[in-house]
C-alpha positions in Angstrom: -0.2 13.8 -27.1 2.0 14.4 -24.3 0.2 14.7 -20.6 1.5 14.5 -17.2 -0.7 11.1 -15.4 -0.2 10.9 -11.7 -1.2 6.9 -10.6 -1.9 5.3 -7.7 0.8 2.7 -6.2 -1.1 -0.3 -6.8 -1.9 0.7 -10.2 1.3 1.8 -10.9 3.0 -1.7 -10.0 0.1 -3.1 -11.8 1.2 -1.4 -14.5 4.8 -2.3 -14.2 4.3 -6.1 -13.6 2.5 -5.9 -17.1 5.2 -4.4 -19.1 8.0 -6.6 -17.6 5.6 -9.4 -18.8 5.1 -8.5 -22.1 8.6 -6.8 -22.6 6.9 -3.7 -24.1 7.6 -0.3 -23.3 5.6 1.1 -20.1 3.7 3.9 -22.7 2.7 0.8 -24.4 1.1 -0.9 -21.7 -0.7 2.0 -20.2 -2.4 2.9 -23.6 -3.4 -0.6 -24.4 -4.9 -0.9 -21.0 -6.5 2.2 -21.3 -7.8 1.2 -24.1 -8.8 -2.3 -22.8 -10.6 -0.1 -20.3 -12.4 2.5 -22.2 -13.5 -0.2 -24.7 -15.1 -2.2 -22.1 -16.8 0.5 -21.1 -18.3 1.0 -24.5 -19.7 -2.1 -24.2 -23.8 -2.4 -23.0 -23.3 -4.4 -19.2 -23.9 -8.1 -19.2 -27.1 -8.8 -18.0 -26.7 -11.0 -14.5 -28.7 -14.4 -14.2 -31.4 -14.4 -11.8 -29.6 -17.0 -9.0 -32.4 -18.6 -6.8 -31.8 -20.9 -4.0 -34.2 -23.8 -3.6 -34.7 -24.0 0.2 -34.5 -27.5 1.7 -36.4 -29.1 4.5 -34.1 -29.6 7.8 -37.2 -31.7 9.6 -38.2 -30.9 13.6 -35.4 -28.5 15.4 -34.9 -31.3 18.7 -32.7 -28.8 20.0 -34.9 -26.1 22.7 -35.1 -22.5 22.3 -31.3 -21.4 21.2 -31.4 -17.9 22.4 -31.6 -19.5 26.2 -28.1 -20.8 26.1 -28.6 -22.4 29.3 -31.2 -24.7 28.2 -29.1 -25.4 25.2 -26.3 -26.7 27.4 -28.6 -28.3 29.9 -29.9 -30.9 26.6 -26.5 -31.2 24.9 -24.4 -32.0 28.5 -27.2 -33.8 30.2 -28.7 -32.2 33.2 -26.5 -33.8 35.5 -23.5 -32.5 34.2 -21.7 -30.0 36.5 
């Protein structure tokens, strides 16, 4: 079948990168990767493991309140420092 395909630019070097690889015409290359594509597609979706973090202890914050940056500097400069 003969059809007129208008691609996108990064496709389209995509595309061309792949058939300089393989030395295969560019036809070639699209309708394997179109078929790579469609095939995948066909396939049901991996199912996704369940990834849990394990929260860890960090102990007693010594630093005060961080949202008053002021007191933040005031404890890690010393409150002499000017």
């Amino acid at each position: 079948m003969r059809t007129t395909l208008t691609l996108e630019d990064d496709v389209a070097v995509r595309l061309e990168r792949l058939r300089g690889e393989r030395g295969e015409s560019f036809k070639a290359v699209v309708n394997d990767t179109l078929r790579r594509g469609l095939d995948a597609l066909d396939r049901p979706a991996e199912e996704r493991r369940l990834y849990r973090i394990k929260p860890v202890g960090l102990g007693h914050c010594h630093l005060p309140n961080l949202d008053k940056t002021s007191a933040v500097l005031a404890y890690g400069e010393g409150e002499d420092h000017k």
